[in-house]
N, C-alpha and C positions, 0 to 999 in steps of 0.2 A: 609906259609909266615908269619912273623913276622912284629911289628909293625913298628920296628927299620927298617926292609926292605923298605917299604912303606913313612917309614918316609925321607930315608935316599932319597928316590927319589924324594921325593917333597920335600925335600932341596939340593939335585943338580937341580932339573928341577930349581926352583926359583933364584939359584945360576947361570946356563945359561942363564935365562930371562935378571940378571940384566949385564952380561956382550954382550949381544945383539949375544947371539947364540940362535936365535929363532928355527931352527930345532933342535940343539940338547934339547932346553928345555920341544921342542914339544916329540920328542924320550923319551925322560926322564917320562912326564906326560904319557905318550899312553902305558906305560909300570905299572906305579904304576894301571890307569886304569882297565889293564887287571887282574892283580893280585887280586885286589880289588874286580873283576867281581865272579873271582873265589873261593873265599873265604867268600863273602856276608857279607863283612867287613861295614857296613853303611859309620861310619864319613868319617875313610880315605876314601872311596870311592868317598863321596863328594869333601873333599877336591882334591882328584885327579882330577874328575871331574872338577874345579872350576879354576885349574892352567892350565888344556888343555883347557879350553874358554879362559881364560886370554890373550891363547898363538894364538890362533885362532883367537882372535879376534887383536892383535898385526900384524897375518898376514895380515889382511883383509878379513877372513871368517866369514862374521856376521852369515850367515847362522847356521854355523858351532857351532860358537861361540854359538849363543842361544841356540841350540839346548841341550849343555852340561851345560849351564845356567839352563834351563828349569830342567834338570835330575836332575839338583844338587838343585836345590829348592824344589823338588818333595822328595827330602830326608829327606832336613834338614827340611822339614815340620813335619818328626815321628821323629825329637830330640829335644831335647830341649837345644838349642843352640837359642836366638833370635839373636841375634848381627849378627851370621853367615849367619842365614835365612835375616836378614833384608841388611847385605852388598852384599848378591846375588842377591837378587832381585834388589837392586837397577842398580847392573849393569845390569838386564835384561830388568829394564827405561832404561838406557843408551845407549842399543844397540837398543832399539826399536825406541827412539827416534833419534837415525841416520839411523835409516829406515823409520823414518815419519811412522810409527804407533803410533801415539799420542794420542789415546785412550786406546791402550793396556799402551802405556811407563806411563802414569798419575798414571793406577792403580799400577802400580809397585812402583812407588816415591810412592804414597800417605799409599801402606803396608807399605814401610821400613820408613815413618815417623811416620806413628804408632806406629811401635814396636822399633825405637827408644827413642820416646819423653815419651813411658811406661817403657823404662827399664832404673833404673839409675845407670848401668856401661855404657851405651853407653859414647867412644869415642865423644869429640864435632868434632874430625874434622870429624871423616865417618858421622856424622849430619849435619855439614857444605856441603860436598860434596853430599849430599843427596839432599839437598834446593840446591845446585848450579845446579844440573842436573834438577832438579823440575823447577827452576827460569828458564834458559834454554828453558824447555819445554814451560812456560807459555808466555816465548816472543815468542817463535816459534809461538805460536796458537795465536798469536795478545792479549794475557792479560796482558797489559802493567803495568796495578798497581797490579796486583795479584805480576809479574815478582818481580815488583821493592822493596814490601814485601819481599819477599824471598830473593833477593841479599841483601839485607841489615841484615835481620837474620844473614845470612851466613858470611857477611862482620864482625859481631862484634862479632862470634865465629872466623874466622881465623884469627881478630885482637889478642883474645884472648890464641889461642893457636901459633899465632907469625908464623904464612903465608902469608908472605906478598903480594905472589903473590895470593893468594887467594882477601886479601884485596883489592889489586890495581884489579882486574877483575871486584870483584864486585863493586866500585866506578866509574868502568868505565861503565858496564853494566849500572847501573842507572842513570848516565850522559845520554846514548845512549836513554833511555826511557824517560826520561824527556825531553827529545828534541823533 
């Protein structure tokens, strides 16, 4: 297998995600997947991995979803890729914390704000959306001014890179906690 092959399916899988063909995206990734398996390709692998959770968890398999989460974390842990390792995990806060495991979902936010706020190519918005998952969590657990920290972080990075639905969330989230 070539990379081109692998690649070329994790830009059709991505390619059906955004036109709302969830099984063909899911076919697409369950394919690069297996290739990946058999070749002991690391990154594509991950990456493959990383768009079959996407798609898994689009369906409603959280389960699922983690589980290819977890695999792909457990990769990009022997690369040296941080961005990748720190936007994986954070969607592994993500799913944990719509499972109300918010002990596991905390350490997850609190890696990828690590290894964001130390690397300076991070993206502000995958930073933004990091504190917005983390803030999230922190109202969930009743930390009302820890929460309201964070949405505001997050509020004057999406100000900054011109999200506005980012901004009106987080002004709304803090309105909702100061009350």
């Amino acid at each position: 297998m070539t990379c081109e092959t692998t690649e070329s399916l994790l830009h059709q899988g991505y390619q059906a995600r955004r036109e709302h063909r969830p099984e063909d995206a899911k076919s697409l990734f369950e394919t690069a997947v297996l290739k990946c398996r058999r070749t002991k390709g690391e990154p594509p692998l991950a990456r493959s991995l990383i768009g079959l959770g996407q798609i898994e968890r689009d369906l409603g398999n959280l389960e699922t979803a983690l589980d290819l989460y977890m695999e792909a974390v457990q990769i990009l842990r022997t690369l040296n890729d941080p961005l990748a390792l720190a936007h994986t995990v954070r969607h592994v806060g993500d799913i944990q914390r719509h499972r109300r495991q918010f002990d596991q979902a905390a350490l997850g936010y609190l890696e990828a704000l690590e290894i964001y706020r130390a690397t300076e190519a991070t993206p502000p918005l995958d930073l933004a959306n990091t504190l917005r998952g983390y803030a999230l969590l922190q109202g969930e657990m009743g930390s009302r001014e820890e929460a309201k920290l964070l949405w505001a972080e997050a509020g004057k990075l999406y100000r900054a890179v011109e999200v506005q639905a980012g901004v009106d969330e987080s002004e709304r989230q803090i309105a909702l906690l100061t009350s």
